[in-house]
C-alpha positions as CSV (number, residue, x, y, z in Angstrom):
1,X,-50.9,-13.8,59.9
2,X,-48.7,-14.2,56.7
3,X,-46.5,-11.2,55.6
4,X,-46.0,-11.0,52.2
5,X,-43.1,-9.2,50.0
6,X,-44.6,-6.1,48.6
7,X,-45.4,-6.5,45.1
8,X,-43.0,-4.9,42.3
9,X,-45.4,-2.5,40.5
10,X,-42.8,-0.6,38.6
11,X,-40.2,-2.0,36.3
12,X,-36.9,-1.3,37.9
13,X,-33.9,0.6,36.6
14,X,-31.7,-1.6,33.8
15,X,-28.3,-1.7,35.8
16,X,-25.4,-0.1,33.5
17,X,-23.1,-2.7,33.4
18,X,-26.1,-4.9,32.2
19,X,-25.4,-4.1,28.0
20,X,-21.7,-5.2,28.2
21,X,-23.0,-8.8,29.7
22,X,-25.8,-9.1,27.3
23,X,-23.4,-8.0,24.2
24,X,-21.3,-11.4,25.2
25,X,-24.2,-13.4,26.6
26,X,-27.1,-13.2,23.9
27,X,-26.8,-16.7,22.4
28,X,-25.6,-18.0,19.9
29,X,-27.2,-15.7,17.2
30,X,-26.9,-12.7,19.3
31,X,-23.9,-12.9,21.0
32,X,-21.0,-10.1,19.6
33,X,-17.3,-9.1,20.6
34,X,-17.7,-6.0,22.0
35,X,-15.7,-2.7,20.3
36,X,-12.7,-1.4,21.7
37,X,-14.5,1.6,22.8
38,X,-17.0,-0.7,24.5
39,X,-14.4,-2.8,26.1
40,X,-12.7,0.2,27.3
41,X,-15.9,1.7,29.0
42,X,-16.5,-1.8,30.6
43,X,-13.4,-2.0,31.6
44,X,-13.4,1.2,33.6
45,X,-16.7,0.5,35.1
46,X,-15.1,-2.7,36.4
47,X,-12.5,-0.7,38.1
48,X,-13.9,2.0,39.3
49,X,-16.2,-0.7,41.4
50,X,-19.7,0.2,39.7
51,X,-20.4,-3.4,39.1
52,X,-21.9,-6.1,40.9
53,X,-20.0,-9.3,41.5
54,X,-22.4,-11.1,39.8
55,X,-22.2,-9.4,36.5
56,X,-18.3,-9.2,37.2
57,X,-18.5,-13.4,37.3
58,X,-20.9,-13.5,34.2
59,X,-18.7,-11.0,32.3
60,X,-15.5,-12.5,33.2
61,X,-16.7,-16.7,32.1
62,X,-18.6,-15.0,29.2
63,X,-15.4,-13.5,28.0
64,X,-13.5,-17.2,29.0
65,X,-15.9,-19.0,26.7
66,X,-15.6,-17.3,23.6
67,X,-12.4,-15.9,24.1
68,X,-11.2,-12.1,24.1
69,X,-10.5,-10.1,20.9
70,X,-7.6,-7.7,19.9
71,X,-10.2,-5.1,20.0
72,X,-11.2,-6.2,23.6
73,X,-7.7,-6.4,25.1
74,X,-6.6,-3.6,23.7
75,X,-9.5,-1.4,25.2
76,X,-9.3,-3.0,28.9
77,X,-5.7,-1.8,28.4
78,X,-6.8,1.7,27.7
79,X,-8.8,1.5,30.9
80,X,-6.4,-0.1,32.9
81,X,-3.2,2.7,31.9
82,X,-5.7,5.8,32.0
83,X,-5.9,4.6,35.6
84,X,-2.7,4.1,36.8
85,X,-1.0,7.2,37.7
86,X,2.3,5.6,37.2
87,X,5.3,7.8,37.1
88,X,7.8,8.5,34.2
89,X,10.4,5.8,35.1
90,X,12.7,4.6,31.6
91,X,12.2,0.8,31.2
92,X,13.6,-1.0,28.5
93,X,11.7,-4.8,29.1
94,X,8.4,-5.2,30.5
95,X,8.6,-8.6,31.9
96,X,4.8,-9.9,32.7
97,X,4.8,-13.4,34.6
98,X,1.5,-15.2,35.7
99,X,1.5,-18.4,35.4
100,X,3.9,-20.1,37.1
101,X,6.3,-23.1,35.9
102,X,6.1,-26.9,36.6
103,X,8.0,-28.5,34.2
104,X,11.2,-27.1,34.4
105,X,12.4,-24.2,37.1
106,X,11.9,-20.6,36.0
107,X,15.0,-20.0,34.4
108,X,14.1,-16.7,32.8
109,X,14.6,-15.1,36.4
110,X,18.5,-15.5,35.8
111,X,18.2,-14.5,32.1
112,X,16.1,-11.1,33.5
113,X,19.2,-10.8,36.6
114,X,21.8,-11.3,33.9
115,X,20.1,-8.7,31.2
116,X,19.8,-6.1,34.1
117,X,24.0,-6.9,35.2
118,X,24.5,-5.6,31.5
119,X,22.3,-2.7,31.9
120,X,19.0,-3.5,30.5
121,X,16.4,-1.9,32.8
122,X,13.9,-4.7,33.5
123,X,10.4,-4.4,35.1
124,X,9.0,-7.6,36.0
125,X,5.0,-7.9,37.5
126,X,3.3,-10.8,38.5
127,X,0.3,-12.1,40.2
128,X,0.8,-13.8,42.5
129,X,1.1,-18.1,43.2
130,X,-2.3,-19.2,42.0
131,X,-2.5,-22.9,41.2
132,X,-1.1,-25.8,43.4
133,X,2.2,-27.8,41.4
134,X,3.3,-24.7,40.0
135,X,7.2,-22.4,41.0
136,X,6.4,-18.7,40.9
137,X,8.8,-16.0,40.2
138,X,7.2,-14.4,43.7
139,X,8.6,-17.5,45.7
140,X,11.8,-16.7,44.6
141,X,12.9,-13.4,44.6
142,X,14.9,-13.1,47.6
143,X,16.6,-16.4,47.0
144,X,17.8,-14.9,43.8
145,X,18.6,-11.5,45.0
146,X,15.7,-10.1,42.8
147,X,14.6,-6.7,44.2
148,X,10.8,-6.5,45.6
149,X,8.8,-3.3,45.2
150,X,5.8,-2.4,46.5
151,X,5.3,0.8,45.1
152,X,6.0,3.0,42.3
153,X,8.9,4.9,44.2
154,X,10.9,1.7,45.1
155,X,10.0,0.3,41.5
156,X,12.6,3.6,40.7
157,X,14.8,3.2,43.5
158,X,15.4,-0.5,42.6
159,X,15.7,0.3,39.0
160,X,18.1,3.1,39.6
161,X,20.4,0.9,41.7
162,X,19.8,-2.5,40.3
163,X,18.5,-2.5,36.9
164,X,15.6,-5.0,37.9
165,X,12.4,-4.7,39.7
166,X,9.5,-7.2,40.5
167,X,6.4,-5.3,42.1
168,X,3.5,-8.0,42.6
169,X,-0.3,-6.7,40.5
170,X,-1.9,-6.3,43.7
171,X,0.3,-3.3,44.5
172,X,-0.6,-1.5,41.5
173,X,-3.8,-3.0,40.4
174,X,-5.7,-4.4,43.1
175,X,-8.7,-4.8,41.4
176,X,-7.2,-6.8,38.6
177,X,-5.4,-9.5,41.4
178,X,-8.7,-9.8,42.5
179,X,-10.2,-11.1,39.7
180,X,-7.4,-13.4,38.6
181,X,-8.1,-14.6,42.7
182,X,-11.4,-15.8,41.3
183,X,-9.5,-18.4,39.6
184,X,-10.4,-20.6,42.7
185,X,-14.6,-19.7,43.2
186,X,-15.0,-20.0,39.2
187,X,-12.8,-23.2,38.6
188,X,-11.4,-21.3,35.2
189,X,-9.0,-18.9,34.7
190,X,-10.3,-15.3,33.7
191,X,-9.5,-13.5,30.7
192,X,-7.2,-10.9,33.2
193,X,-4.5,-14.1,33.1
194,X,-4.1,-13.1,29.6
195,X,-4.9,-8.9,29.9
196,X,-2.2,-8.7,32.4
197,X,0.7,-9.5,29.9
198,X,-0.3,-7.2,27.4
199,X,-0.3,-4.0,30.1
200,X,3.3,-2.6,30.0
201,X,2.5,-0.3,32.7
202,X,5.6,1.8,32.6
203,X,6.0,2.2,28.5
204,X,8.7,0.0,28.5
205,X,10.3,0.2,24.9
206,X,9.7,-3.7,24.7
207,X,7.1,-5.4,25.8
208,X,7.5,-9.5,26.1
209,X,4.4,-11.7,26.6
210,X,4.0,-15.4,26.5
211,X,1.2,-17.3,25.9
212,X,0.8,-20.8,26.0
213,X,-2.6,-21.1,24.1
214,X,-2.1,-22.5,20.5
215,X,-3.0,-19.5,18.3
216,X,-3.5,-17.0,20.8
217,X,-0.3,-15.2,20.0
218,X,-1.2,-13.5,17.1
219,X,-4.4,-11.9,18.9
220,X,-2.2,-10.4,21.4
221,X,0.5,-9.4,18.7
222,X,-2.6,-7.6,17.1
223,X,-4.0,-5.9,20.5
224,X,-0.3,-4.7,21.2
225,X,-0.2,-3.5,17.6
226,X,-3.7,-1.6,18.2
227,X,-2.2,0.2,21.3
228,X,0.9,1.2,19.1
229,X,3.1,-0.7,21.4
230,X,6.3,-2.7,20.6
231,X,6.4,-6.3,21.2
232,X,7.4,-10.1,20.9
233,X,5.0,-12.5,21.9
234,X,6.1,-16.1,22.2
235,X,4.5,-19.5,23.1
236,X,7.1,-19.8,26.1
237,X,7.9,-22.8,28.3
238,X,4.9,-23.2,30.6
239,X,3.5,-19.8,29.9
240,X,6.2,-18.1,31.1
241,X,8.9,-16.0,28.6
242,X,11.2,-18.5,28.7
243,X,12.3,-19.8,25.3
244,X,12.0,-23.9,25.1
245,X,14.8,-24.5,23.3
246,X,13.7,-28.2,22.5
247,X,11.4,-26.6,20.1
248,X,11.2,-24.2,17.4
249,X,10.2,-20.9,18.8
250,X,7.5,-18.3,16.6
251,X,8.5,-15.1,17.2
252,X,5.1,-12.6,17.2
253,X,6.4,-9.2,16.9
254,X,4.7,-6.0,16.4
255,X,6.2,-2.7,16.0
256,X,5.0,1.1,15.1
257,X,1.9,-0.8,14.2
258,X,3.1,-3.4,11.7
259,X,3.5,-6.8,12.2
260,X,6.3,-9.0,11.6
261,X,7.5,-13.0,12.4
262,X,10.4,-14.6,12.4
263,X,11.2,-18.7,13.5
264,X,14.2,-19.2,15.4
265,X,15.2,-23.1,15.0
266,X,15.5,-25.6,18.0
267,X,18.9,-25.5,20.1
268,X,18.6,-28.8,20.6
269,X,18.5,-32.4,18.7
270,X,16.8,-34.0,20.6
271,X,14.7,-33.2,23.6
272,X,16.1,-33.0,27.3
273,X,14.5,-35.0,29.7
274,X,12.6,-33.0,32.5
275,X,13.9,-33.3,35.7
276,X,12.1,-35.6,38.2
277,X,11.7,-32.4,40.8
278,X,12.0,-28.8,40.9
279,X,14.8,-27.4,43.1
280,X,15.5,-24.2,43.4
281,X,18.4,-24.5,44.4
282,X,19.3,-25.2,41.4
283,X,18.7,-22.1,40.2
284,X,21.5,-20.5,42.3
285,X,23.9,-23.7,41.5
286,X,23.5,-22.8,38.1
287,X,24.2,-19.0,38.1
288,X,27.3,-19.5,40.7
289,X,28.8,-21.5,37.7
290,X,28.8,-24.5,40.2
291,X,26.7,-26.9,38.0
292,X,26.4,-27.4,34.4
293,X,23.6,-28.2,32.4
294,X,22.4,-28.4,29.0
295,X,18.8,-27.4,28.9
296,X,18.8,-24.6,31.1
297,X,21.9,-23.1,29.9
298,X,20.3,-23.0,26.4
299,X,16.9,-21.7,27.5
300,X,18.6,-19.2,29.3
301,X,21.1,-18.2,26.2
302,X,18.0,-17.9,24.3
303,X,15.5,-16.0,26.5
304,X,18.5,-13.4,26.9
305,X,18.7,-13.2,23.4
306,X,14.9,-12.9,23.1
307,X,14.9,-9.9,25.2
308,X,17.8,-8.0,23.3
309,X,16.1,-8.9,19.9
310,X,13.1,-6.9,21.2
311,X,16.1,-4.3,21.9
312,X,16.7,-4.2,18.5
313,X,19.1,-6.2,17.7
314,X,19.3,-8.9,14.9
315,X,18.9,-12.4,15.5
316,X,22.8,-13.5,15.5
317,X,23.6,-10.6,17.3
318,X,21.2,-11.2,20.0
319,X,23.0,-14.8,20.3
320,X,26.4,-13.5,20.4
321,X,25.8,-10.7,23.5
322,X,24.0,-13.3,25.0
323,X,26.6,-15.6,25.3
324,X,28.6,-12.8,26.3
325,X,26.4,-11.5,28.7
326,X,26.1,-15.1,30.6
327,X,30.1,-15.8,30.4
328,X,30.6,-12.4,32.3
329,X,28.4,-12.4,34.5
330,X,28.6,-11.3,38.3
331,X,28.0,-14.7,39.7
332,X,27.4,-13.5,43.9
333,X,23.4,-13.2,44.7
């Protein structure tokens, strides 16, 4: 005898997390940005775990397609800092890097170890090596003598003693790596790629972010703005913040809520030719003094200089400490 499935007499319970995905997913006519204060209370739902992986999926490719507001990012930020329980450590860069390099090495890890030689307390955070073809700062920390935490206490240990700390997402927001692991099951990058650069988790006075999309800066200027957050947002070398200096870099600032721009000018005439691989052993070459080269010695000038303009400084005197930072520096790993 045939068993059937009981029949559904009662309409069931709307789930909670249900609104957020129909605000993004109503067509055409429908379809909205959500608020800040919507994005905030969708963010928190997401990671307190009150939401069902297939919402989570729908939520994150809904966001993917039409592209996150200021408003949005700067509310999943809200969620994401009321949830952290970080401690008061003093941080002067917050140094966010997720998405790996492939045309050139990741030169801004020397320009981050020489800032933090001169004293500038750098936190970097990053997420992890995603996508096949591509360097990531995590594969290189101990080759460069960068200092791994895992938690909050030895992000202050390693600051105290080194001026430079690289504790990976997953250590302080799991829930966020996980998402950005989706990359793989979804065949797109989430919108967290981009949220992640925008968190300054420690309050860092500056607050460096590089995105690569053409005319996405200036949305993440304005989220950082919203939030009341200082910072310089770039179009860096492969995502990273790593000033190409083959091209005119826009600089995206924000502070006390205002924005501003400025356009620093190409280093170069004419454009260096990318190298046929990526050694990193290069990397140490380079910052023993025991190679010279063009390109990465002027990316590396200028991403210093990037980082003490965010300090405060004006453009020409950014330059000029930078060159004096590099010449001086401590060249053992």
């Amino acid at each position: 005898m045939t068993e059937y499935a009981p029949l559904t007499l009662e309409t069931p319970a709307e789930h909670p997390f249900a609104p957020f995905v129909r605000i993004l997913g109503k067509g055409k006519r429908g379809a909205r940005n959500m608020t800040r204060e919507e994005a905030r209370e969708a963010m928190g739902m997401v990671l307190d775990e009150k939401v069902e992986d297939t919402q989570l999926g729908a939520f994150l490719m809904l966001l993917r397609h039409k592209e996150e507001s200021a408003e949005e990012l700067a509310g999943f930020t809200e969620a994401v800092r009321e949830r952290l329980n970080a401690p008061p450590l003093p941080v002067d860069i917050d140094w966010p890097t997720y998405a790996g390099k492939k045309r050139h090495l990741p030169w801004y890890l020397l320009a981050a170890k020489c800032l933090a030689q001169n004293g500038v307390k750098v936190l970097m955070h990053g997420g992890g090596a995603h996508t096949a073809g591509r360097l990531y700062s995590e594969q290189l920390l101990g080759l460069l003598g960068i200092p791994l935490a895992r938690n909050w206490l030895e992000v202050g240990s390693a600051l105290e003693q080194h001026n430079l700390a690289f504790i990976p997402l997953a250590d302080w927001a799991p829930q966020l790596q996980r998402m950005i692991d989706l990359r793989n099951t979804l065949g797109l990058r989430s919108p967290i790629h981009s949220l992640a650069r925008i968190l300054n988790p420690l309050g860092a006075r500056c607050g460096l972010q590089s995105i690569f999309h053409p005319g996405y800066q200036s949305v993440h200027r304005d989220a950082s703005g919203l939030l009341g957050d200082h910072a310089i947002v770039v179009k860096g070398d492969g995502g990273e913040v790593e000033i190409n200096p083959d091209t005119i870099s826009h600089l995206y600032g924000t502070t006390d809520g205002q924005s501003w721009d400025e356009e620093w000018p190409a280093l170069s005439d004419r454009r260096h030719v990318k190298p046929a691989t990526l050694d990193p052993q290069q990397l140490v070459a380079l910052w023993k003094g025991e190679v010279q080269d063009s390109y990465p010695q002027l990316a590396l000038i200028s991403t210093i200089a990037l980082a003490l303009r965010g300090l405060g400084l004006t453009r020409d005197e950014a330059f000029e400490r930078a060159e004096q930072y590099w010449a001086n520096r401590d060249t053992s790993i």
